[in-house]
C-alpha positions as CSV (number, residue, x, y, z in Angstrom):
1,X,124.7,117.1,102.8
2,X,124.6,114.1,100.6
3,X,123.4,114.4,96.6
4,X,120.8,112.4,94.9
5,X,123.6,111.3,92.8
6,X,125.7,110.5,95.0
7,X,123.1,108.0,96.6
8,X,122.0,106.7,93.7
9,X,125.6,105.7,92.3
10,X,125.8,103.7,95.7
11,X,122.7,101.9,94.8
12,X,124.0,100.9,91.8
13,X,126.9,99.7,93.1
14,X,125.2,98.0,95.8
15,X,122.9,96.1,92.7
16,X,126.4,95.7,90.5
17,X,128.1,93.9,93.5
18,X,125.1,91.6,93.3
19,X,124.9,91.2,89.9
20,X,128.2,90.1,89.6
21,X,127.5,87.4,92.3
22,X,124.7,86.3,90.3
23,X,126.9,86.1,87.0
24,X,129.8,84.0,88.5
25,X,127.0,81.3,89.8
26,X,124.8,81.6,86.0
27,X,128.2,80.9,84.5
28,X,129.3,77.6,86.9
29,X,125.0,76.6,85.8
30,X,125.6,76.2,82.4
31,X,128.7,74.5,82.8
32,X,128.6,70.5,82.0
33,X,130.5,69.2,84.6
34,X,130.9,71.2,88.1
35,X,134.0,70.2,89.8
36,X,134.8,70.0,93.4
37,X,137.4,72.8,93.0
38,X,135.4,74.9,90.4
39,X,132.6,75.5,93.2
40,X,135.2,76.4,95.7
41,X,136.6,79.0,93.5
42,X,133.0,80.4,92.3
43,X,132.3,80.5,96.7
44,X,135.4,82.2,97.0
45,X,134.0,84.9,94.0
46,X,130.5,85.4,95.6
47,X,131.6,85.6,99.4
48,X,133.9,88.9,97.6
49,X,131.2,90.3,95.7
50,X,128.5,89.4,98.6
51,X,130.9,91.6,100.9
52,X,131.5,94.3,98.4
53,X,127.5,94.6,98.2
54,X,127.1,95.0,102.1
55,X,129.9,97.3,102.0
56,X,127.8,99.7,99.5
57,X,124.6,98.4,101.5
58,X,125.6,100.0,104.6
59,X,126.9,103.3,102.3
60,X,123.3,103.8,101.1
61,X,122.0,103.5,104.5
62,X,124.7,106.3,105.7
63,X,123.6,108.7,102.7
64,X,120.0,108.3,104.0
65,X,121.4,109.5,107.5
66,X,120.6,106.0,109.4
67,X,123.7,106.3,111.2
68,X,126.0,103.4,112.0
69,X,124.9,99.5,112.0
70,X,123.5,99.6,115.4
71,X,121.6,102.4,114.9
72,X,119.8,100.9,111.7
73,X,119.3,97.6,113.5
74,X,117.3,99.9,116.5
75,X,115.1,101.8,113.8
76,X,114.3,98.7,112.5
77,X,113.4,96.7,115.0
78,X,110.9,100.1,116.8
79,X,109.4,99.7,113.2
80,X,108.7,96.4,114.2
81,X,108.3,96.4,117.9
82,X,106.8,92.7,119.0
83,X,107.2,91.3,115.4
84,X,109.4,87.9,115.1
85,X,112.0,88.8,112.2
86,X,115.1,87.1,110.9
87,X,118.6,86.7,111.4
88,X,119.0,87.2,107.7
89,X,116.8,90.4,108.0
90,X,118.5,92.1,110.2
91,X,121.9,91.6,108.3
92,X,120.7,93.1,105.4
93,X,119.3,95.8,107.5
94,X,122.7,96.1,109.1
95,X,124.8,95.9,106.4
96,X,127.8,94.0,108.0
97,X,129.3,90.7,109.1
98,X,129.1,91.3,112.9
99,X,125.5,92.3,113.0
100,X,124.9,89.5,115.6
101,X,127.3,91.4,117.6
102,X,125.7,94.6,117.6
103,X,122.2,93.5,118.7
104,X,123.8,91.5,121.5
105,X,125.2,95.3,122.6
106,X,121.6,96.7,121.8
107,X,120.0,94.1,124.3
108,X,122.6,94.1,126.9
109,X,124.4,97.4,126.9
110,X,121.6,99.7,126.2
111,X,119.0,97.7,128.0
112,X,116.5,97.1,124.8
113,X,114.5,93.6,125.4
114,X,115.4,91.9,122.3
115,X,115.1,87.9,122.5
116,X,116.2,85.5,120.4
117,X,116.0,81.7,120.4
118,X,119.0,81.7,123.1
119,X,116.6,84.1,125.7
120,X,113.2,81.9,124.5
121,X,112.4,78.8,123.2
122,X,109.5,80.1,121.0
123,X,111.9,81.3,118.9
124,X,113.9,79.7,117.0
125,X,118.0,80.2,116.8
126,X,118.0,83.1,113.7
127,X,114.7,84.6,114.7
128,X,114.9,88.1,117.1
129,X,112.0,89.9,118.5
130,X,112.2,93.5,119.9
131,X,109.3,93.2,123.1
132,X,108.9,96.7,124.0
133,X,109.8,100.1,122.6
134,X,111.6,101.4,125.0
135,X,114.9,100.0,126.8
136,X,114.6,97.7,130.8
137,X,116.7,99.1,132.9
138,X,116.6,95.5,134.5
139,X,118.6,94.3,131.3
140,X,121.1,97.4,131.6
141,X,121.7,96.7,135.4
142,X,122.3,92.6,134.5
143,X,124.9,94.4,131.7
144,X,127.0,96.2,134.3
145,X,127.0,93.4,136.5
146,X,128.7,91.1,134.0
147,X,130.9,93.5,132.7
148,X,131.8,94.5,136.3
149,X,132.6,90.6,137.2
150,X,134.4,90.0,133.8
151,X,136.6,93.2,134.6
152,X,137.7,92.1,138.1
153,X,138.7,88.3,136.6
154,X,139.1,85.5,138.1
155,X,139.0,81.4,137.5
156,X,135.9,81.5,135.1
157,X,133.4,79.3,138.0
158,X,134.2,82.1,140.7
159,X,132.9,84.5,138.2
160,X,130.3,82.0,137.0
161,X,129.1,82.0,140.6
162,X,129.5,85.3,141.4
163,X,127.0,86.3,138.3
164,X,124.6,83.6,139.7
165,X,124.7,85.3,142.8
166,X,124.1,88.6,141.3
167,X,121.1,88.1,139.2
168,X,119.4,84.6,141.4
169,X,116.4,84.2,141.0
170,X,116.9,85.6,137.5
171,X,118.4,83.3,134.7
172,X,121.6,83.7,132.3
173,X,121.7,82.7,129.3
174,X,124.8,81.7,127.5
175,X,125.5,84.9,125.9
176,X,125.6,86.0,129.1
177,X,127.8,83.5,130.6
178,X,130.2,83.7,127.4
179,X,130.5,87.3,128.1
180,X,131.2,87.0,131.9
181,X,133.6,84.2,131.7
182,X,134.9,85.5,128.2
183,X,135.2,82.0,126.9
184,X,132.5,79.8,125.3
185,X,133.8,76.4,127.2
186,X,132.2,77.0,130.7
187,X,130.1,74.4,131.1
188,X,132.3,72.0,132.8
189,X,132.6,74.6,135.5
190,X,128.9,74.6,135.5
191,X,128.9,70.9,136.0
192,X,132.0,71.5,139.3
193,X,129.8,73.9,141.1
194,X,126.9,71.8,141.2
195,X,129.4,68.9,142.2
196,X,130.2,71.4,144.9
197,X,126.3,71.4,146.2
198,X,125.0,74.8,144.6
199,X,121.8,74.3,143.4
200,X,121.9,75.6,139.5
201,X,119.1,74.8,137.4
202,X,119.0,74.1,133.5
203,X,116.3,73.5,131.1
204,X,116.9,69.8,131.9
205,X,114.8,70.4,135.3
206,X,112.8,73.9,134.2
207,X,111.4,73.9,130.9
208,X,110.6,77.7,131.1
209,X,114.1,77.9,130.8
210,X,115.5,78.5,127.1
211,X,118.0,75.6,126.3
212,X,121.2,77.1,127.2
213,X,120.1,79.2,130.5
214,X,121.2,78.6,134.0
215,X,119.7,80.2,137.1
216,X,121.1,80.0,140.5
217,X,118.6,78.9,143.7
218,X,119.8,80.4,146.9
């Protein structure tokens, strides 16, 4: 069981990581000329102390018992189910680099309906919104779909098509298609199975589509 001490030293040394973030960039301010090399070096200083302060960010948040970063980024978001809020939100909330990562896994391992500009075009890039409180199973099934084509292999447009197949008349977006192919450079395969007559639509010829998603007519 954690002390109150030992949660409020990890504050503090969530605020002193800061701090000294702050100091390096006040000290590079009052200098009279900032040189090319001098900024790069006072970068360097901040990205150490800016890691250092998620490092004791993500402590505090294990003292208060919100278990690991996913499962702060899911208490969050139920706090704030149908609310748009921001990449740089939910970083803090999670506490590490990868936090992108793990609300990809909350949307499409666990089934939760979180969107993003990639799923919508309301939103915008860095902005997430959590629809419902409670996970699709629609989103789950799409998840073991992908992960059983990306298991199986194959030349990245037979599992491109195979996924199209899978989910038509549904869409995939290109986290989706990153995942199944397990590459981000897909799109010229995209381009060779429309060559080859299949009839995959974009946001160029369905604007409901999000920029980015592909969905396979059969």
């Amino acid at each position: 069981m954690r002390s109150d001490d030992e949660l409020r030293s990890a504050i503090a040394s969530a605020r002193d990581a800061l701090e000294v973030a702050v100091g390096h960039l006040d000290k590079i301010a009052k200098a009279d000329i900032v040189m090319e090399d001098d900024w790069q070096d006072v970068s360097a200083a901040v990205g150490l102390s800016m890691a250092l302060h998620r490092e004791h960010m993500a402590r505090v948040g294990v003292l208060l018992g919100l278990g690991g970063a996913q499962q702060r980024l899911l208490r969050f978001l139920l706090r704030h189910v149908g609310q748009v809020v921001s990449g740089p939100e939910l970083a803090g909330v999670a506490g590490i680099a990868e936090w992108a990562r793990r609300v990809r896994e909350l949307r499409v391992e666990h089934g939760w309906p979180i969107e993003s500009g990639v799923q919508s075009p309301d939103l915008r890039s860095d902005q997430y919104i959590l629809l419902r409180p409670e996970p699709d199973e629609d989103l789950a099934r799409k998840w073991r779909l992908a992960a059983d084509i990306r298991r199986h292999g194959g030349a990245v447009r037979d599992r491109i098509l195979a996924y199209l197949k899978a989910i038509s008349p549904e869409a995939a977006d290109r986290e989706d298609l990153d995942y199944v192919t397990k590459t981000g450079t897909w799109k010229s395969s995209i381009d060779d199975l429309r060559a080859d007559g299949w009839d995959i639509q974009s946001s160029d010829e369905d604007p409901q589509l999000a920029p980015g998603s592909y969905r396979l007519l059969l």
